[in-house]
C-alpha positions in Angstrom: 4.8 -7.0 -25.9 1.4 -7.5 -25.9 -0.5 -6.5 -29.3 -3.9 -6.0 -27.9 -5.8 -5.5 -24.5 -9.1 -5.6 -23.4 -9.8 -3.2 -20.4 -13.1 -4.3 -18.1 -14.0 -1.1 -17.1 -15.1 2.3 -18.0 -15.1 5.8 -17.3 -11.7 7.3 -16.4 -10.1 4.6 -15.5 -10.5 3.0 -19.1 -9.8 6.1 -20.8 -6.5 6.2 -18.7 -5.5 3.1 -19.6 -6.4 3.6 -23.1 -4.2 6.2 -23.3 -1.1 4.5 -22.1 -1.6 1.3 -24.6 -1.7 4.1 -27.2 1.8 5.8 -25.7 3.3 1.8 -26.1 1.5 1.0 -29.5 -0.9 -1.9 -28.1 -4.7 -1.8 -29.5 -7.3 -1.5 -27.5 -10.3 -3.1 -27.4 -13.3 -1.8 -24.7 -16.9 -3.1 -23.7 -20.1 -1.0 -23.1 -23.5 -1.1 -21.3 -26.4 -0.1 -22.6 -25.8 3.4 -20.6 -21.9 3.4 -21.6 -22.9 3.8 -25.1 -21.6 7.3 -25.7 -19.1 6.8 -23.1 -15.3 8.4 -24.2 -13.9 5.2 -23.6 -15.9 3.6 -26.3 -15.2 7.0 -28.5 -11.3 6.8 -28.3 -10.6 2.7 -28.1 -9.5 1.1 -31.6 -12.5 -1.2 -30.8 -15.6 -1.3 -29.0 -18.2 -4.1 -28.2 -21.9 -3.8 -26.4 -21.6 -6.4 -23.1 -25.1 -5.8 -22.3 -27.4 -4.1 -19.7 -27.0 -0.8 -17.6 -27.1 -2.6 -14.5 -23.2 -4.1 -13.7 -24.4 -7.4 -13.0 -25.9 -8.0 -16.1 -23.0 -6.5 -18.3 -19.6 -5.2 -16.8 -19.5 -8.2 -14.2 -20.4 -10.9 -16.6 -17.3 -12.7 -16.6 -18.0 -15.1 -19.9 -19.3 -12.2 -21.8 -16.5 -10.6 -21.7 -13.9 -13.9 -22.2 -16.1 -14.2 -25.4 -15.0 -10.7 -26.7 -12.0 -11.0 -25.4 -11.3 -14.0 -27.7 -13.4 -12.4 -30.4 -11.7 -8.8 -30.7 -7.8 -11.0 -30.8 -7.0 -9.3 -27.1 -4.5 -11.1 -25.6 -5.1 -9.9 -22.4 -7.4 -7.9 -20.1 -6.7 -4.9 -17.8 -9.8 -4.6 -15.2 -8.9 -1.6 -14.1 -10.3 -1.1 -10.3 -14.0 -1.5 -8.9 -16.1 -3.9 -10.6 -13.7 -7.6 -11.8 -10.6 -6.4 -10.8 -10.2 -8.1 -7.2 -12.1 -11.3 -8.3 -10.5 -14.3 -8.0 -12.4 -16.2 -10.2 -12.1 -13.4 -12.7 -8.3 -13.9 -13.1 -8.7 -17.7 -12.8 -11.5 -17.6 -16.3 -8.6 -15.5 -17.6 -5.6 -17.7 -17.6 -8.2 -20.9 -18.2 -9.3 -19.5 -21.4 -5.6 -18.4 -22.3 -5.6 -14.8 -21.8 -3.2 -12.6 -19.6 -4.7 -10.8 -16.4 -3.6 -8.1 -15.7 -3.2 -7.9 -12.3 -1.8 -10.4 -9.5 -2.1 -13.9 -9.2 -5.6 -15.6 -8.1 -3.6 -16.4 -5.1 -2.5 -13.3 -4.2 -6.3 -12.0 -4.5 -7.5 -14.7 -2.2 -4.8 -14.4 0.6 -5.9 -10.3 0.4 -9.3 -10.4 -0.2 -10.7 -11.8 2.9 -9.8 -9.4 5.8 -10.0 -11.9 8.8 -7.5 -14.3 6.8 -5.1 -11.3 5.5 -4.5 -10.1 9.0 -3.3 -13.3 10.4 -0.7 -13.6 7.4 0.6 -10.0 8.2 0.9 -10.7 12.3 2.8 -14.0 10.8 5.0 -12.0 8.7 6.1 -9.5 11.7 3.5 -6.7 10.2 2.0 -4.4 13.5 -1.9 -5.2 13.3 -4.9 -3.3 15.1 -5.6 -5.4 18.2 -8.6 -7.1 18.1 -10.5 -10.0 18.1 -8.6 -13.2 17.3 -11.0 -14.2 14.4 -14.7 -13.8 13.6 -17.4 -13.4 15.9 -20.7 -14.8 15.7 -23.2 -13.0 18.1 -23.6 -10.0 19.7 -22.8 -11.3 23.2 -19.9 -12.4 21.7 -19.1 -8.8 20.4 -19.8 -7.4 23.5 -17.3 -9.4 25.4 -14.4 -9.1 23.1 -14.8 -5.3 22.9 -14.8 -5.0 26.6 -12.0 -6.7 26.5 -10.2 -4.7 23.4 -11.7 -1.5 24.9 -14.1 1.1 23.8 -14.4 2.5 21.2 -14.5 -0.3 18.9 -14.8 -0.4 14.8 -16.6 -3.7 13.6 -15.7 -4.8 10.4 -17.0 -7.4 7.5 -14.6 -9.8 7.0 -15.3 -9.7 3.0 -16.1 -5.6 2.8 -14.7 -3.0 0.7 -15.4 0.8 -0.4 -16.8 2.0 2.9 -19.6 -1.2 3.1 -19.5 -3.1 6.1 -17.8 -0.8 8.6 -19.8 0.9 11.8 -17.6 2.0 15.1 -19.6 1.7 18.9 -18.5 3.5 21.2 -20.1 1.8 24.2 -22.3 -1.6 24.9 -25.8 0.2 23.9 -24.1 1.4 20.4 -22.9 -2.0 19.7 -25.7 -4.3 18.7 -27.0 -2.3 16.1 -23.7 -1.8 14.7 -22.4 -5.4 14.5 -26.0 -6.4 12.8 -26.0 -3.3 10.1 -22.1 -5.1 9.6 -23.1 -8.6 9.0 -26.4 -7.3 6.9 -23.9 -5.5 4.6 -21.8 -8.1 4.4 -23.7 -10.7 3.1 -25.8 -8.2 1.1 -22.6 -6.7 -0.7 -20.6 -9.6 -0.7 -22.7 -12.6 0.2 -20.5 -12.9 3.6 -21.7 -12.1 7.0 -18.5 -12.9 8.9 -17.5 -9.7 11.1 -14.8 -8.6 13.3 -13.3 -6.2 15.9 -10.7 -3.8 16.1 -9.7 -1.2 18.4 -10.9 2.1 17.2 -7.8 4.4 16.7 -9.6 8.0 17.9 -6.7 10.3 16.1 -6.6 8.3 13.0 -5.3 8.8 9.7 -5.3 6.5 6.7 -1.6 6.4 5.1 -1.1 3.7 2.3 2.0 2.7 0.5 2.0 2.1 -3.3 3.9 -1.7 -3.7 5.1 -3.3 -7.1 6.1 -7.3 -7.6 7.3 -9.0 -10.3 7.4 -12.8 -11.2 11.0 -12.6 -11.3 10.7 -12.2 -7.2 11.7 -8.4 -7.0 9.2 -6.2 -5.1 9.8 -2.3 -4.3 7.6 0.1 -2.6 6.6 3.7 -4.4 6.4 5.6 -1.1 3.2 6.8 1.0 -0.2 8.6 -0.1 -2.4 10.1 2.6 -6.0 9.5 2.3 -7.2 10.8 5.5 -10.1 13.5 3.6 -13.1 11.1 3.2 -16.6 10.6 3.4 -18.7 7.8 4.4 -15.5 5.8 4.3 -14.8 6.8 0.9 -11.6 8.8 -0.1 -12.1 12.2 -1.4 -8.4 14.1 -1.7 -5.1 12.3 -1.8 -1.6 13.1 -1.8 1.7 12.4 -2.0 3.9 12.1 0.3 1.7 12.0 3.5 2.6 15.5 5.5 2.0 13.6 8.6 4.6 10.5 8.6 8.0 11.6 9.8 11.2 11.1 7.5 12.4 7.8 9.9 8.3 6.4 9.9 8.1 7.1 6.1 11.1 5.0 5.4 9.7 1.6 8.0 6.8 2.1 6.5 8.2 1.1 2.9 10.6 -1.8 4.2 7.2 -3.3 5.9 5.0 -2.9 3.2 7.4 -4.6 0.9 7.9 -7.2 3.8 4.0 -7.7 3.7 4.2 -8.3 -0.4 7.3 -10.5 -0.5 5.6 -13.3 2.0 2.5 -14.0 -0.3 5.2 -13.4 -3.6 3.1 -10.6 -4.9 2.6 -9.8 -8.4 2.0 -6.5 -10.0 0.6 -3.3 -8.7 -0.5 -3.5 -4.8 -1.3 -1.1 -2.1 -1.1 -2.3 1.7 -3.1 0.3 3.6 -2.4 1.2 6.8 -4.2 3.3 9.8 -2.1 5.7 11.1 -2.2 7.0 15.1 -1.5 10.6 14.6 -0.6 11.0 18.5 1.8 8.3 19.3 2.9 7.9 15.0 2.5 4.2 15.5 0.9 2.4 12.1 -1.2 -0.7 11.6 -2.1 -2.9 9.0 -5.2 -2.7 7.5 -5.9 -4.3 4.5 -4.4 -5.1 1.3 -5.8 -3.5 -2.4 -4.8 -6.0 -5.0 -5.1 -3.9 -7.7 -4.5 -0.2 -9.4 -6.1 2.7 -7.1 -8.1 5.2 -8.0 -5.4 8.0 -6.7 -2.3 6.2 -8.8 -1.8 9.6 -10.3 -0.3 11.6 -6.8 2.0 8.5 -6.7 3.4 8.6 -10.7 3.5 12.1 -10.0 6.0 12.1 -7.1 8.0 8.7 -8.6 7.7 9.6 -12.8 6.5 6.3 -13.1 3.8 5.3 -15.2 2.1 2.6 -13.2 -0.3 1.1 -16.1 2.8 0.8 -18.3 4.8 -1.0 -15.4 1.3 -3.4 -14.6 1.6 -4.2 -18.8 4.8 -4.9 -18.9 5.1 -7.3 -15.4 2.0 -8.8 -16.9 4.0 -9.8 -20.1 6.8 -11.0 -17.8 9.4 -8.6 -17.8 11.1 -7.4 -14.5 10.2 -3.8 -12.8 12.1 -1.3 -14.9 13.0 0.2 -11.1 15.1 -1.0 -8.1 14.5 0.5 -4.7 17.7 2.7 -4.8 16.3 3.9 -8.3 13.3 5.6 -6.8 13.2 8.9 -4.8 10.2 11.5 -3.9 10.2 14.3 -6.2 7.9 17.2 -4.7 4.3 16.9 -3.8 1.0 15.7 -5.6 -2.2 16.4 -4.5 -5.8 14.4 -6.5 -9.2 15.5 -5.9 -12.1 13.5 -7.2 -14.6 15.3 -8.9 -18.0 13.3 -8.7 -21.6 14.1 -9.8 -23.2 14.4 -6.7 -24.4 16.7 -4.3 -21.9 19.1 -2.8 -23.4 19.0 1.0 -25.5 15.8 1.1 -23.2 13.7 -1.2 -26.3 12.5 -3.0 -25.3 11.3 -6.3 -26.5 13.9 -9.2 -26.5 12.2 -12.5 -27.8 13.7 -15.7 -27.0 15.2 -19.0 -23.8 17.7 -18.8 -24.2 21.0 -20.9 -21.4 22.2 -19.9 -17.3 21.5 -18.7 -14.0 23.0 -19.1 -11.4 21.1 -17.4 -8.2 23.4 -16.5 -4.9 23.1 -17.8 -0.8 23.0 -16.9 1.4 24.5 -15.9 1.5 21.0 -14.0 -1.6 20.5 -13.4 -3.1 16.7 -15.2 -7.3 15.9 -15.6 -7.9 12.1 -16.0 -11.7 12.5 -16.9 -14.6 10.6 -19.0 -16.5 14.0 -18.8 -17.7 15.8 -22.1 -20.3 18.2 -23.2 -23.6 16.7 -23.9 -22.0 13.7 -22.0 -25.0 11.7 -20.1 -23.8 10.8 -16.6 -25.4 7.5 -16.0 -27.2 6.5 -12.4 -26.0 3.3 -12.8 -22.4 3.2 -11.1 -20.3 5.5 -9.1 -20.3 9.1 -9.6 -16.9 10.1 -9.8 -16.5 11.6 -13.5 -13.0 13.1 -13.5 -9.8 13.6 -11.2 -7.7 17.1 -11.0 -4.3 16.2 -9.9 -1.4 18.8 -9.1 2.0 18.8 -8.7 4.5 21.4 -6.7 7.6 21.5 -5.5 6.2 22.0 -2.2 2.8 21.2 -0.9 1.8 24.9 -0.8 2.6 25.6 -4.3 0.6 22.4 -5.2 -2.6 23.7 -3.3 -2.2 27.0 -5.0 -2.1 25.3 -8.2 -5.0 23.1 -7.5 -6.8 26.4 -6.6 -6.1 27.7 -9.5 -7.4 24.6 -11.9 -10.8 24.8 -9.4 -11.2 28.5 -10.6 -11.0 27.3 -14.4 -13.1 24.4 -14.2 -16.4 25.2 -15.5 -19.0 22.2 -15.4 -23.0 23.0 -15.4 -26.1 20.7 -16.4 -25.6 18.1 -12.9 -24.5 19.2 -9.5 -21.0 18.8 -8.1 -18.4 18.7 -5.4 -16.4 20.9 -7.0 -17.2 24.1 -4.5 -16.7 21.3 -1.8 -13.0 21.0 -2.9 -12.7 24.8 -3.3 -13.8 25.2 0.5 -11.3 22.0 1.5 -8.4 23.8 0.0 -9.0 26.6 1.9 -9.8 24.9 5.4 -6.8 25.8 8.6 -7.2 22.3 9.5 -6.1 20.9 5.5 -4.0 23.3 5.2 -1.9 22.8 8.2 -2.1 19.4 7.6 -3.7 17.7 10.8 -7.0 16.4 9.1 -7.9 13.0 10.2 -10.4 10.7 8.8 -12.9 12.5 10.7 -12.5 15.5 9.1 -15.2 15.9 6.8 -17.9 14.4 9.6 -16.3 17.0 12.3 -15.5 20.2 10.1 -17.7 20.4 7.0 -20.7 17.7 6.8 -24.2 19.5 8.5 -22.7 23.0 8.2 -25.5 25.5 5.9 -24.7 26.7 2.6 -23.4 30.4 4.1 -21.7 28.9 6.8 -19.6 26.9 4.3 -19.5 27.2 0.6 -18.6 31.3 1.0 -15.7 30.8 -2.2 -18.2 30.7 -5.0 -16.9 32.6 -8.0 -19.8 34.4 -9.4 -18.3 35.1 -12.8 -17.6 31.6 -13.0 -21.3 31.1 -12.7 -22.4 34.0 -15.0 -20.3 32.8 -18.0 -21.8 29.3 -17.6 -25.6 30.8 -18.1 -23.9 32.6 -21.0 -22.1 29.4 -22.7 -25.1 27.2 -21.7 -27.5 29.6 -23.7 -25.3 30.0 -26.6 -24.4 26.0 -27.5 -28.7 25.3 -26.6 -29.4 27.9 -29.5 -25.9 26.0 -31.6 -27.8 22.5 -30.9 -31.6 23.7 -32.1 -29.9 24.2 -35.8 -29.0 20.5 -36.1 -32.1 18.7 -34.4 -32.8 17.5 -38.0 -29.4 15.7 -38.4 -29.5 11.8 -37.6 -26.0 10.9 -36.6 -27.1 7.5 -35.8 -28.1 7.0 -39.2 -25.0 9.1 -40.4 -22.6 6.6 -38.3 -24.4 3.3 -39.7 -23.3 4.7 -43.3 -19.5 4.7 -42.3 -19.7 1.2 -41.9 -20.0 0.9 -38.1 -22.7 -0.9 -35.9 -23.6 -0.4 -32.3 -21.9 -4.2 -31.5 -18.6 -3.2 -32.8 -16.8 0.1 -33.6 -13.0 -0.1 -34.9 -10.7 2.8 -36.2 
């Protein structure tokens, strides 16, 4: 195995990884920007080196910066996490060039995937359903407005190269559609230097299902079941869980047999999810697009499976075959993630800033993958989630119950956050019966006033904040004088590299 990684990332996602390299005795080695510097990543890896500016561009996404510390710190190989390198072809390509694992797929598998347009075409030529729509790009707005009268209105335009909600507008008619398709093509060549769009039918009763898929280089593929990720806003996810309430027994199981189809023909490699929209009237799914990397809401599926996804993505990486075979794997209960982010409960504007602070709730069965910490700075810099509560039942009511619970204990003051949004969610008819669709934060809780919808606040919870708050800011004024920079330079540690 593997005696040292690198992980490209930060926040959870690189504690979470750190943390599972620990469980299989592999050092760790992780990289900071100038606004990561007391990041809990850097505080609990065996090693940590400065990669440059706040801004990702000039640090986290420079590709030969971190090759060079990657060869520096002895890492053998580099886990990138998700967001930032992670679905870069070139990125994977440096990698192997400069001798180093990836881990993550193949460059090929990231190019074949990456590029909407191109993906869908390999799916309709592997047997996968696909939204109808237009045959390839389309290049002008006349040409948009013939090919969705001819798909039929409503419409969702797409950027060929978009991801994370970028590049995506619906029109629901010929005077909504010009200004649509140009906001697409501006994003798309903004975001991702691409301005190639497309057109699909808009699916009205839609929900997004996705199913968790796992390749090795030995050839053996399986599929971890379905997660529903139908509670978002602004096109990103909010809640998911495991297994999707929605998909019927006989759906659930096509759904895995084509999702494996769909990895076998490009001879995928490591951990994949091939998203799907789902037509909650007629149950029929549709391709999407493929995420060649670990997702955010891995947790609701290890949950379900008791597989530990990271340790699987190390170990394929390595070369070794999936410790699973399909037969092997079974749903166990029900897991449900919410993201906690730093932001704005009702306008979703992000909220960073210094936290005084957090308490995140414990078992029975209840996990917190988090990079949150009193006194812990939340930079502006990059995206605002800061922790994830994930639950697990037997059932999906006693999961929800447990979640509610956790929301009760979690205390965090000093920045704003969604976490009365969550408490309001879980206590919504239309989430609790299970019918939510995509649309249900835009249709149920986005515009409403703060009476008309954040009514569970927990004033205690509030009053014993004020009280904590006052008692660690009169704790902090009796060591102003200390100088723990000065006190840390002593042990024999420097900004450019900490070890334990």
């Amino acid at each position: 195995m593997f005696k040292k990684i690198l992980i490209a990332n930060r926040g959870e996602i690189a504690v979470r990884v750190i943390r599972t390299c620990r469980s299989m005795g592999i050092q760790t080695v992780a990289v900071y920007s100038e606004a990561d510097r007391n990041s809990l990543h850097v505080k609990i890896a065996d090693e940590a080196y400065f990669i440059g500016p706040a801004p990702s561009n000039q640090s986290y996404l420079v590709i030969d910066n971190i090759i060079d510390i990657a060869k520096k710190s002895g890492a053998e190989a580099v886990h990138p996490g998700y967001g930032f390198l992670s679905e870069r072809a070139e990125f994977a390509k440096a990698l192997k060039d400069a001798g180093l694992v990836f881990i993550g797929p193949t460059e090929d598998n990231i190019v074949s995937m990456g590029d909407k347009l191109a993906s869908r075409e390999l799916m309709k030529n592997a047997g996968v359903p696909t939204v109808p729509g237009s045959k390839g790009a389309v290049l002008t707005v006349e040409d948009a407005i013939a090919e969705s009268k001819e798909i039929g209105f409503p419409v969702m335009i797409k950027a060929s190269a978009g991801g994370g909600g970028k590049g995506i507008r619906v029109a629901h008619n010929t005077e909504e559609l010009p200004s649509a398709f140009r906001a697409c093509q501006s994003e798309g060549k903004n975001y991702f230097s691409d301005d190639r769009v497309f057109i699909e039918r808009f699916i009205q009763n839609p929900k997004h299902i996705e199913v968790q898929v796992f390749g090795d280089t030995h050839g053996n593929v399986v599929h971890l079941y379905e997660r529903e990720c139908s509670v978002q806003r602004r096109h990103q996810k909010l809640i998911e869980e495991a297994p999707s309430i929605s998909v019927p027994p006989e759906v659930q199981k096509k759904l895995g047999e084509v999702a494996v189809t769909a990895a076998k023909s490009i001879n995928y490699v490591g951990a994949g999810t091939i998203e799907f929209i789902f037509d909650n009237n007629s149950k029929e799914f549709f391709f999407m697009e493929m995420n060649t990397r670990l997702q955010v809401e891995h947790p609701v599926t290890e949950a379900i499976t008791g597989i530990d996804l990271v340790h699987e993505q190390i170990s394929v990486a390595y070369g070794n075959k999936l410790s699973m075979k399909q037969e092997d794997l079974s749903v166990s209960g029900h897991s449900i993630e919410l993201r906690i982010c730093a932001e704005d409960p009702q306008t979703f504007v992000p909220s960073p800033g210094k936290i005084k602070v957090i308490r995140h709730p414990q078992g029975p069965f209840v996990r917190v993958d988090s990079c949150a910490y009193p006194g812990y700075e939340v930079p502006i810099h990059y995206d605002p989630m800061i922790t994830k509560l994930i639950s697990w039942g037997r059932t999906r009511e006693q999961c929800i119950d447990r979640l509610k619970r956790a929301l009760e204990e979690f205390m965090l003051t000093g920045i704003k956050s969604n976490v009365i949004l969550h408490k309001n969610i879980l206590r919504h008819p239309i989430f609790l019966d299970g019918s939510y669709t995509t649309q249900f934060i835009e249709q149920e809780i986005a515009g409403k006033t703060h009476n008309d919808l954040f009514t569970f606040v927990d004033n205690d919870v509030f009053l014993i904040s004020a009280a904590i708050e006052a008692y660690n800011d009169q704790k902090a004024k009796s060591f102003k004088n200390v100088d723990m920079g000065t006190k840390w330079k002593e042990n024999g540690r420097s900004d450019q590299m900490r070890s334990r």
